[in-house]
Every structure is written in C-alpha cells, then in structure tokens.
N, CA, C and O atoms as a Tinker XYZ file with bonds, in Angstrom:
   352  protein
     1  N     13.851000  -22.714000  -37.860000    73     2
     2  CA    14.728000  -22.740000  -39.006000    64     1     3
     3  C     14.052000  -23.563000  -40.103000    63     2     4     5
     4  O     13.281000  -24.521000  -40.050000    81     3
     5  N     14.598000  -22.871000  -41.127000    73     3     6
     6  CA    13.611000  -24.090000  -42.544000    64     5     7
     7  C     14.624000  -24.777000  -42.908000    63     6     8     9
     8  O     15.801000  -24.482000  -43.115000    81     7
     9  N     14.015000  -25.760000  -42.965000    73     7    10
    10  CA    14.256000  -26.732000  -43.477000    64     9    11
    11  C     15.115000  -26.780000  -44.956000    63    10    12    13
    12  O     16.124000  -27.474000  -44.835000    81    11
    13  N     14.980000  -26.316000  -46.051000    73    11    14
    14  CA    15.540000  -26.017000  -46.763000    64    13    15
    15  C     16.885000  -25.583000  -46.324000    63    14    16    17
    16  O     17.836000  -26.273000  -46.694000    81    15
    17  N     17.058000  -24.769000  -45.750000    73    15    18
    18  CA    18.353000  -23.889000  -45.151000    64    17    19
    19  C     19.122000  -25.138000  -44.159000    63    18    20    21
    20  O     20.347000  -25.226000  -44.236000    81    19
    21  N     18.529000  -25.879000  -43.439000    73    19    22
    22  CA    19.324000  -26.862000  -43.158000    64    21    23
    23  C     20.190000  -27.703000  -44.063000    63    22    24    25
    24  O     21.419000  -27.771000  -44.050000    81    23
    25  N     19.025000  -28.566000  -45.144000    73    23    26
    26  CA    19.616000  -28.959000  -45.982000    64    25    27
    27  C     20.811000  -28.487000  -46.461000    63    26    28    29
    28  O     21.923000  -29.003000  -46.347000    81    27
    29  N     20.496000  -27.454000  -47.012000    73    27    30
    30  CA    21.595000  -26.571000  -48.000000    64    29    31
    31  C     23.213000  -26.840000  -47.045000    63    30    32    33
    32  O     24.227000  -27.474000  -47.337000    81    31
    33  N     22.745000  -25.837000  -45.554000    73    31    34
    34  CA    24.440000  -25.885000  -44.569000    64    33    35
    35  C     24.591000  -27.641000  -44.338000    63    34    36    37
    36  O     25.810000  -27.795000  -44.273000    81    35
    37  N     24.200000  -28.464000  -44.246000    73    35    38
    38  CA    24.438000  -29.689000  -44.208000    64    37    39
    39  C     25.097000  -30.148000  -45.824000    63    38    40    41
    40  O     25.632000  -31.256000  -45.843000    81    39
    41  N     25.090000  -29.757000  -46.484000    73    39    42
    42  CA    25.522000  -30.255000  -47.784000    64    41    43
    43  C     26.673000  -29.594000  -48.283000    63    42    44    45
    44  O     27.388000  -30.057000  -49.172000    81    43
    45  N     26.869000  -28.398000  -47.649000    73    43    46
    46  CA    27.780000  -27.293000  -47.993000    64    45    47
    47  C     28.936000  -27.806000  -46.781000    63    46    48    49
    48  O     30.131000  -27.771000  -47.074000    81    47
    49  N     28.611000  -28.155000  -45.771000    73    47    50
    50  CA    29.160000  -28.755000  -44.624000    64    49    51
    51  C     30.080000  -30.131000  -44.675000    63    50    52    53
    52  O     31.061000  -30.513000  -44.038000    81    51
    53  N     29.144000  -30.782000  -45.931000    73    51    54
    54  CA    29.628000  -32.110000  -46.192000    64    53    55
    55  C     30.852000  -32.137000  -47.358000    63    54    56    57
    56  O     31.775000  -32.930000  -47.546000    81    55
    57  N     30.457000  -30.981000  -48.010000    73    55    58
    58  CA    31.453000  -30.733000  -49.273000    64    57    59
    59  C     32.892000  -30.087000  -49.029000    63    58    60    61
    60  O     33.878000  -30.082000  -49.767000    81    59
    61  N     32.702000  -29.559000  -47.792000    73    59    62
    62  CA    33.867000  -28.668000  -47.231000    64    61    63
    63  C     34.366000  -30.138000  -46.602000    63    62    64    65
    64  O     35.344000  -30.555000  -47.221000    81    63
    65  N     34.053000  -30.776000  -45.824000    73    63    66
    66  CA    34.613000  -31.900000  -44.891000    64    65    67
    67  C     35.453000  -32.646000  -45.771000    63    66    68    69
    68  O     36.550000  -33.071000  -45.410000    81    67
    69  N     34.825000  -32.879000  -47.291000    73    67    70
    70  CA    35.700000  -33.775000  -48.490000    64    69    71
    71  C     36.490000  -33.187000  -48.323000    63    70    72    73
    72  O     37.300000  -33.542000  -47.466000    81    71
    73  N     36.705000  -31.856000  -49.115000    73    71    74
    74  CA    37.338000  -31.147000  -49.481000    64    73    75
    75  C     38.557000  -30.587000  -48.477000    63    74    76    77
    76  O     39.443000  -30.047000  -49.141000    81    75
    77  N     38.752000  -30.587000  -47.387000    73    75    78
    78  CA    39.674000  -30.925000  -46.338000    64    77    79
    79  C     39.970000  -32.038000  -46.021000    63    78    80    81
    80  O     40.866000  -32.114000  -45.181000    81    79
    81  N     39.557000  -32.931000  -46.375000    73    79    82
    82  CA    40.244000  -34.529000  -45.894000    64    81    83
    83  C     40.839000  -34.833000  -47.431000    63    82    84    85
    84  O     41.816000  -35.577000  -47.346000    81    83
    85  N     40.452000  -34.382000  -49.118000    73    83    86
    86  CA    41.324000  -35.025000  -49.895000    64    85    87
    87  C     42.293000  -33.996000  -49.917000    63    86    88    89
    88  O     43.357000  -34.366000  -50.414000    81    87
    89  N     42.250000  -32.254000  -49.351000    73    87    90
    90  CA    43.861000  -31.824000  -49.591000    64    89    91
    91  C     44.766000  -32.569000  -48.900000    63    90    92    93
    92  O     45.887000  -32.923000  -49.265000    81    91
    93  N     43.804000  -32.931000  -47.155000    73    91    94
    94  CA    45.554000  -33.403000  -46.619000    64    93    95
    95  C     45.949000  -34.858000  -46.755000    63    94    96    97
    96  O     47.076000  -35.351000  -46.726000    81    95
    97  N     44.905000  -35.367000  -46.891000    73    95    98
    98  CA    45.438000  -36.814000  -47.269000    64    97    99
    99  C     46.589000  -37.189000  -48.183000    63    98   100   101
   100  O     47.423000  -38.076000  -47.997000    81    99
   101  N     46.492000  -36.435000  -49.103000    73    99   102
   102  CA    47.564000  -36.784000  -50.398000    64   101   103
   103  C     49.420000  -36.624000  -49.305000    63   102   104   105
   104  O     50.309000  -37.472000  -49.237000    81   103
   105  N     49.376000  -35.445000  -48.749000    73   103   106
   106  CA    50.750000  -35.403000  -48.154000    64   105   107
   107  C     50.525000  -36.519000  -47.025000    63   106   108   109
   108  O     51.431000  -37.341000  -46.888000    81   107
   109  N     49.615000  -36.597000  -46.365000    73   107   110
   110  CA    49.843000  -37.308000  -45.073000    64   109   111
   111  C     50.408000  -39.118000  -45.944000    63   110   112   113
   112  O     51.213000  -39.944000  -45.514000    81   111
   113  N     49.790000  -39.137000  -46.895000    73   111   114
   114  CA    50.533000  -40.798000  -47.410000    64   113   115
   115  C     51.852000  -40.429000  -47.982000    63   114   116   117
   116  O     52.643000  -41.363000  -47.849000    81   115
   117  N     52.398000  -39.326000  -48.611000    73   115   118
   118  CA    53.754000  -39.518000  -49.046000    64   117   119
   119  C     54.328000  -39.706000  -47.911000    63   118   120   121
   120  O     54.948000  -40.763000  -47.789000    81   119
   121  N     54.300000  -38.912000  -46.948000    73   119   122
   122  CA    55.060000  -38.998000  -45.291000    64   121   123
   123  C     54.915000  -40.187000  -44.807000    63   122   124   125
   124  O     55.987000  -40.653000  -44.421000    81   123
   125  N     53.720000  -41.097000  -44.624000    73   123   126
   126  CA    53.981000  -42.454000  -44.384000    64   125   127
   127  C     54.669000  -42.934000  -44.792000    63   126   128   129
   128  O     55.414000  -43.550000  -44.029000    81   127
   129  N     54.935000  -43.013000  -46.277000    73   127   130
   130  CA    55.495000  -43.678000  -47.584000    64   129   131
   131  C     57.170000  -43.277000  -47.215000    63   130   132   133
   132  O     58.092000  -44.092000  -47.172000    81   131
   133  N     57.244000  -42.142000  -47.026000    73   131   134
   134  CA    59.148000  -41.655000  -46.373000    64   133   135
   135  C     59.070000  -42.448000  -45.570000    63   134   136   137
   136  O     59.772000  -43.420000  -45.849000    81   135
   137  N     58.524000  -42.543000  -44.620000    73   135   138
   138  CA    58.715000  -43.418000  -43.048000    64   137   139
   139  C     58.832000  -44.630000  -43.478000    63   138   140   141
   140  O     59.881000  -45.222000  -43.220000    81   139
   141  N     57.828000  -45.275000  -44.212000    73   139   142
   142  CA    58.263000  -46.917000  -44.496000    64   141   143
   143  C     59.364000  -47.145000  -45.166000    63   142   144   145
   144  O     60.199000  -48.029000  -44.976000    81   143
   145  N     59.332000  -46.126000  -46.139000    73   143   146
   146  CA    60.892000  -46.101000  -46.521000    64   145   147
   147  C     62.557000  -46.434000  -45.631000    63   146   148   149
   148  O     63.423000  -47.307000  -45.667000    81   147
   149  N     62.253000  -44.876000  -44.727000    73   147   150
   150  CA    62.825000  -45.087000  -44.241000    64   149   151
   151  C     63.334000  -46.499000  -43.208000    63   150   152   153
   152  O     64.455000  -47.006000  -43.195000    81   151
   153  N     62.616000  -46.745000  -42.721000    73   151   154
   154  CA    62.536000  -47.884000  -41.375000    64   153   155
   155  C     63.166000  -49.177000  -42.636000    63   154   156   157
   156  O     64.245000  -49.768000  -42.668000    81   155
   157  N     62.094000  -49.246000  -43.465000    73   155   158
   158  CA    63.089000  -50.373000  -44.759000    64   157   159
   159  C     64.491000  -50.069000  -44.798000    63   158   160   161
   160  O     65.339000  -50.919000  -45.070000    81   159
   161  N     64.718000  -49.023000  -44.564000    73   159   162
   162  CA    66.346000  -47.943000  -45.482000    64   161   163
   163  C     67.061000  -48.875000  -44.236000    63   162   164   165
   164  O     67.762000  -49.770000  -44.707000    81   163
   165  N     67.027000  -48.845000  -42.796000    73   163   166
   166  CA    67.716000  -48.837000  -41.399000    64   165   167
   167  C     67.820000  -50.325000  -41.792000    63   166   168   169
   168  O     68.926000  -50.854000  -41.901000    81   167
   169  N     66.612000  -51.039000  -42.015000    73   167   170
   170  CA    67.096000  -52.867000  -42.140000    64   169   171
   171  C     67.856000  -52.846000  -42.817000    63   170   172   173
   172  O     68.914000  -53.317000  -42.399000    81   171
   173  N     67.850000  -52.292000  -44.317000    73   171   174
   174  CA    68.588000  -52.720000  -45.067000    64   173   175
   175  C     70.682000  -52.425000  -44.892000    63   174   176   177
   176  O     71.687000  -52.920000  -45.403000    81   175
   177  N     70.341000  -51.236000  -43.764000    73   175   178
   178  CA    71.311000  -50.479000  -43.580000    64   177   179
   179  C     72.073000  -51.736000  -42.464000    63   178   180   181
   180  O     73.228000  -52.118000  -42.652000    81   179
   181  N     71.451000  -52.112000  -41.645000    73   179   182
   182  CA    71.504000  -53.204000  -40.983000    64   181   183
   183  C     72.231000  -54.479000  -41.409000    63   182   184   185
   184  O     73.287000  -54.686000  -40.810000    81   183
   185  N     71.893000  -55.300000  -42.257000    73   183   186
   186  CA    72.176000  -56.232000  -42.528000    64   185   187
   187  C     72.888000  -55.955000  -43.629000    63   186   188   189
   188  O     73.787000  -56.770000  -43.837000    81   187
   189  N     72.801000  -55.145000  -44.350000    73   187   190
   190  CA    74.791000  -55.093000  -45.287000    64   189   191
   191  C     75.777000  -54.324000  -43.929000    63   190   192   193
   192  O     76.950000  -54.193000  -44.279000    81   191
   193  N     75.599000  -54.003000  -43.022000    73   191   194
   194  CA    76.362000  -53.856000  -42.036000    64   193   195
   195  C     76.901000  -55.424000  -41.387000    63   194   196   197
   196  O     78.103000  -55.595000  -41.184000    81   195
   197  N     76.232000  -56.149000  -41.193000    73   195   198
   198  CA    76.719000  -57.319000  -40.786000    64   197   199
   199  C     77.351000  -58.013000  -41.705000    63   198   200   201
   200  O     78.397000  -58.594000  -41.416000    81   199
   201  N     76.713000  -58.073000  -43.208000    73   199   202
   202  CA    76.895000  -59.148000  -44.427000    64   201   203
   203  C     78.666000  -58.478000  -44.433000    63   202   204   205
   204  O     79.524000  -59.244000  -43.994000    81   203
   205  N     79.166000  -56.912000  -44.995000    73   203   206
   206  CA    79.658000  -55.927000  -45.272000    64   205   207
   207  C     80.876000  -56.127000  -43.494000    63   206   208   209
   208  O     82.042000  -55.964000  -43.855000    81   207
   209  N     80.839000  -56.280000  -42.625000    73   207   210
   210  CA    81.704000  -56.407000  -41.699000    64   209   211
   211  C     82.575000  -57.601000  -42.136000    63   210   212   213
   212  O     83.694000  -57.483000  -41.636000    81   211
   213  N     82.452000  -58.747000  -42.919000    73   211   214
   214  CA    83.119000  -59.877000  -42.968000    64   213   215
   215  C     84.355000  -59.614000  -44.099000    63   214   216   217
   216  O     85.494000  -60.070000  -44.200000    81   215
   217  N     83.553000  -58.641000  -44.906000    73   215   218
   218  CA    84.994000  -58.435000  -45.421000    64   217   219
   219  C     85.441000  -56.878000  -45.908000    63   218   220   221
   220  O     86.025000  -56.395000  -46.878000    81   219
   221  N     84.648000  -56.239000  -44.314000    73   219   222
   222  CA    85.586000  -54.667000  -44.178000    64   221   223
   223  C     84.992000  -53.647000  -44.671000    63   222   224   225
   224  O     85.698000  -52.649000  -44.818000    81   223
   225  N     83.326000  -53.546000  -45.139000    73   223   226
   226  CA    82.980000  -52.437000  -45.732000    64   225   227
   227  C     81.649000  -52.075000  -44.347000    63   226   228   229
   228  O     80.915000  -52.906000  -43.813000    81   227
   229  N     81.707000  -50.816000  -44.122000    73   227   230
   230  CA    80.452000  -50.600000  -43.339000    64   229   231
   231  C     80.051000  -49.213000  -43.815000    63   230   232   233
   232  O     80.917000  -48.376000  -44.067000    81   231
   233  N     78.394000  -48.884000  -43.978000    73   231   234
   234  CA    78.233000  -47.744000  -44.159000    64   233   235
   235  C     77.366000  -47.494000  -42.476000    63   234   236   237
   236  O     76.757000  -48.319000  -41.795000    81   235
   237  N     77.627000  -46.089000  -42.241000    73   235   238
   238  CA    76.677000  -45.191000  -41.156000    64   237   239
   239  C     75.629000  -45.627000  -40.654000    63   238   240   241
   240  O     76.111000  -46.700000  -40.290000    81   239
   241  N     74.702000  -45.677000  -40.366000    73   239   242
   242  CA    73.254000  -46.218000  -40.140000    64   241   243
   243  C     72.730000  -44.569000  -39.112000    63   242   244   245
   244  O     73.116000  -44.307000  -37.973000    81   243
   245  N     71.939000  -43.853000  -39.836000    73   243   246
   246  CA    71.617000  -42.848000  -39.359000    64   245   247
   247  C     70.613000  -41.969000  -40.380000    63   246   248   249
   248  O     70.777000  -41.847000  -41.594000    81   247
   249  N     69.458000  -41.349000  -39.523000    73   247   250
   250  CA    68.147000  -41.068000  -40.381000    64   249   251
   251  C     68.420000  -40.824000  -42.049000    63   250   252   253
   252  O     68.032000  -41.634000  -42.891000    81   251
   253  N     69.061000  -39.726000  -42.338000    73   251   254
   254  CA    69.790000  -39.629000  -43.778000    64   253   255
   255  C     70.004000  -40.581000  -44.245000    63   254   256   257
   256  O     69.156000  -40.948000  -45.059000    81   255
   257  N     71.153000  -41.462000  -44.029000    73   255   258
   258  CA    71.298000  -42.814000  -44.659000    64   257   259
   259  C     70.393000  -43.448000  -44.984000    63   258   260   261
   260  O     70.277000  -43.681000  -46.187000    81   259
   261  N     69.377000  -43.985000  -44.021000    73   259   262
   262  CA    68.509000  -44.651000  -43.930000    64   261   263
   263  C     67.215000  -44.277000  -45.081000    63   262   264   265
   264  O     66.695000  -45.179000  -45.739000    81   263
   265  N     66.810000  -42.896000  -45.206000    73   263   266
   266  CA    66.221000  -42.264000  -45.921000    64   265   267
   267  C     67.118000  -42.232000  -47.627000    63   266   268   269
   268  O     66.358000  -42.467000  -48.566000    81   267
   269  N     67.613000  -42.143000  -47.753000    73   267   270
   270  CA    68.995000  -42.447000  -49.160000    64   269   271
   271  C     68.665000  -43.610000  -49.197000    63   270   272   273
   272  O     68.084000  -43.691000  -50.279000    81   271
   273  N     68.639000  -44.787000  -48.639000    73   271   274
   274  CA    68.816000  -45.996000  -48.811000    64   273   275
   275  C     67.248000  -46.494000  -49.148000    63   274   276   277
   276  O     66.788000  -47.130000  -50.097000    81   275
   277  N     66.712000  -45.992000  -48.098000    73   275   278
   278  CA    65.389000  -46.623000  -48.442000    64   277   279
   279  C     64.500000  -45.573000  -49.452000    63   278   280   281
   280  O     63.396000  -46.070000  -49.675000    81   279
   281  N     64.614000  -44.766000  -49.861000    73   279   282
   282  CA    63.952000  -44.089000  -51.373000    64   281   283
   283  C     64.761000  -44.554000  -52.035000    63   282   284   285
   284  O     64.136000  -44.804000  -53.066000    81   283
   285  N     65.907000  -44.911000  -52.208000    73   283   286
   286  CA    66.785000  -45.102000  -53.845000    64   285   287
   287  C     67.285000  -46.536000  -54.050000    63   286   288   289
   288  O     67.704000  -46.964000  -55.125000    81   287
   289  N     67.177000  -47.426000  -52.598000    73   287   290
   290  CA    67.010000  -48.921000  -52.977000    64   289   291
   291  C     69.028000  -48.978000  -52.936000    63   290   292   293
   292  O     69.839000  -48.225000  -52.396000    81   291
   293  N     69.184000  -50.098000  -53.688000    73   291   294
   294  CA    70.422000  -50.661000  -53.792000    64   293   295
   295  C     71.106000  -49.722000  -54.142000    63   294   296   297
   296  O     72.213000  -49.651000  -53.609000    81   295
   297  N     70.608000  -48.314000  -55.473000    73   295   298
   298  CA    72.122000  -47.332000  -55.802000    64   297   299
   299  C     71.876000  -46.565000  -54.672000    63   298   300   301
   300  O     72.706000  -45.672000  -54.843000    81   299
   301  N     71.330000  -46.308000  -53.675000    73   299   302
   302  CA    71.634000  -45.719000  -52.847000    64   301   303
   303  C     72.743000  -45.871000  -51.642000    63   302   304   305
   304  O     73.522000  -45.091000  -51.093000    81   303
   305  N     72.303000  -47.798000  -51.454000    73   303   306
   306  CA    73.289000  -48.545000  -50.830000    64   305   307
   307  C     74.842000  -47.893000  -51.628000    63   306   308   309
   308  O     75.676000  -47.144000  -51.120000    81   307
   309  N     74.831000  -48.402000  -52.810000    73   307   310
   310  CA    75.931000  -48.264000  -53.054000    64   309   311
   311  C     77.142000  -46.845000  -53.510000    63   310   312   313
   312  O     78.339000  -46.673000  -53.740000    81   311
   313  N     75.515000  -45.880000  -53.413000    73   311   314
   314  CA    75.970000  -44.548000  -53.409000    64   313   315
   315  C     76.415000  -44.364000  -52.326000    63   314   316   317
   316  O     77.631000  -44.182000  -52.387000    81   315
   317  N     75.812000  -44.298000  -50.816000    73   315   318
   318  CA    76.517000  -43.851000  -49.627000    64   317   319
   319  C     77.653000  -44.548000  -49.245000    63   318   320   321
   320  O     78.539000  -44.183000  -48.473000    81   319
   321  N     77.489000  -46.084000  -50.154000    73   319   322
   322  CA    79.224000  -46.757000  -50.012000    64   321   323
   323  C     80.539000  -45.776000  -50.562000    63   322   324   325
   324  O     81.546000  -45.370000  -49.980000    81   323
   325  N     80.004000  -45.589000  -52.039000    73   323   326
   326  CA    80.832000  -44.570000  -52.437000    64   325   327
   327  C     81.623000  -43.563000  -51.438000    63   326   328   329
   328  O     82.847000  -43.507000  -51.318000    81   327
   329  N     80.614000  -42.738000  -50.712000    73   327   330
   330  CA    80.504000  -41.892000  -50.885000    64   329   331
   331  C     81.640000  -41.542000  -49.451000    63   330   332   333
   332  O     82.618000  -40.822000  -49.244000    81   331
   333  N     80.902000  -42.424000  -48.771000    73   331   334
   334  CA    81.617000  -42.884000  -46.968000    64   333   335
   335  C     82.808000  -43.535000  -47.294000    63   334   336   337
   336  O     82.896000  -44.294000  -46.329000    81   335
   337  N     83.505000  -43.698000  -47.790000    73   335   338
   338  CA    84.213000  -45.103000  -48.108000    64   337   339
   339  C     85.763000  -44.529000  -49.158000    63   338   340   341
   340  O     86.830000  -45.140000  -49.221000    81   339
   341  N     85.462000  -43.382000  -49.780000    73   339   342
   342  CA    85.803000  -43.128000  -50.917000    64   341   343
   343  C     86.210000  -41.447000  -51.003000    63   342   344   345
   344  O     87.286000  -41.035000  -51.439000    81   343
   345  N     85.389000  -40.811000  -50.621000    73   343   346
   346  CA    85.346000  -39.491000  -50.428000    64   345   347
   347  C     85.106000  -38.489000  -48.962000    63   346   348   349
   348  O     84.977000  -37.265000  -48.994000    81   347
   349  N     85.089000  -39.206000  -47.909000    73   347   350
   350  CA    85.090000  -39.326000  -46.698000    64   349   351
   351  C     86.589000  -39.612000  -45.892000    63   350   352
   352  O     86.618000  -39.736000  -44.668000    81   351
C-alpha cells in the first residue's frame, strides 16, 4: 500500500471521528444538564416539603415535578404550588 493513500484514509478517518463526536456531544450535555437539573429539582422539592409541612403546603415530589422545578427554579416551585394546591 502507498503510503500516500494511507495518509489520505488516516486523515479522512480522523475528520469523520471529529465529526461524530461534535454531532453527539452537543445533545449528550443538554441531557446531563436535564439530569442535574433534575436531581437539583428533587432537593429542592425536598426541603420546601419539610420547610412547607410546618405550615400546610406540600407539593408532589416526582420526575415531572422535579424536572419543572429544577429547569424553571423558584416560578416553577411556585407554579406546581399553584397548580397542586389550587387547581387540583
């Protein structure tokens, strides 16, 4: 085999390898990024469950929630309060 022709499939080889690791990378970090979310969403879901028991408010604690809570932060908290609480 020449040498040349190695080169070349080795470089063409290397450009394809990028080129499949930056399409999937980009989704594989938003999906982390949901997950940390989420797992944040469950603490947070957590401890206004305890704070929120003393004087009578509790929301759900369940993947959805948790995911609501942890992408949208506090109006989320206080959206699924709404929402459980009010229209439920």
């Amino acid at each position: 085999m020449d040498y040349l022709n190695l080169a070349i499939y080795v470089v063409i080889g290397g450009l394809l390898l990028w080129l499949v690791i930056k399409i999937f990378a980009t989704p594989i970090k938003w999906a982390f990024k949901l997950l940390l979310n989420a797992v944040l969403g469950f603490v947070v879901l957590f401890v206004f469950n305890f704070l929120g028991g003393f004087i009578g408010l509790s929301i759900t604690v369940g993947w959805l929630s948790a995911i609501v809570a942890g992408v949208l932060g506090i109006p989320g908290i206080i959206l699924l309060l709404l929402i459980e609480n009010f229209f439920l």
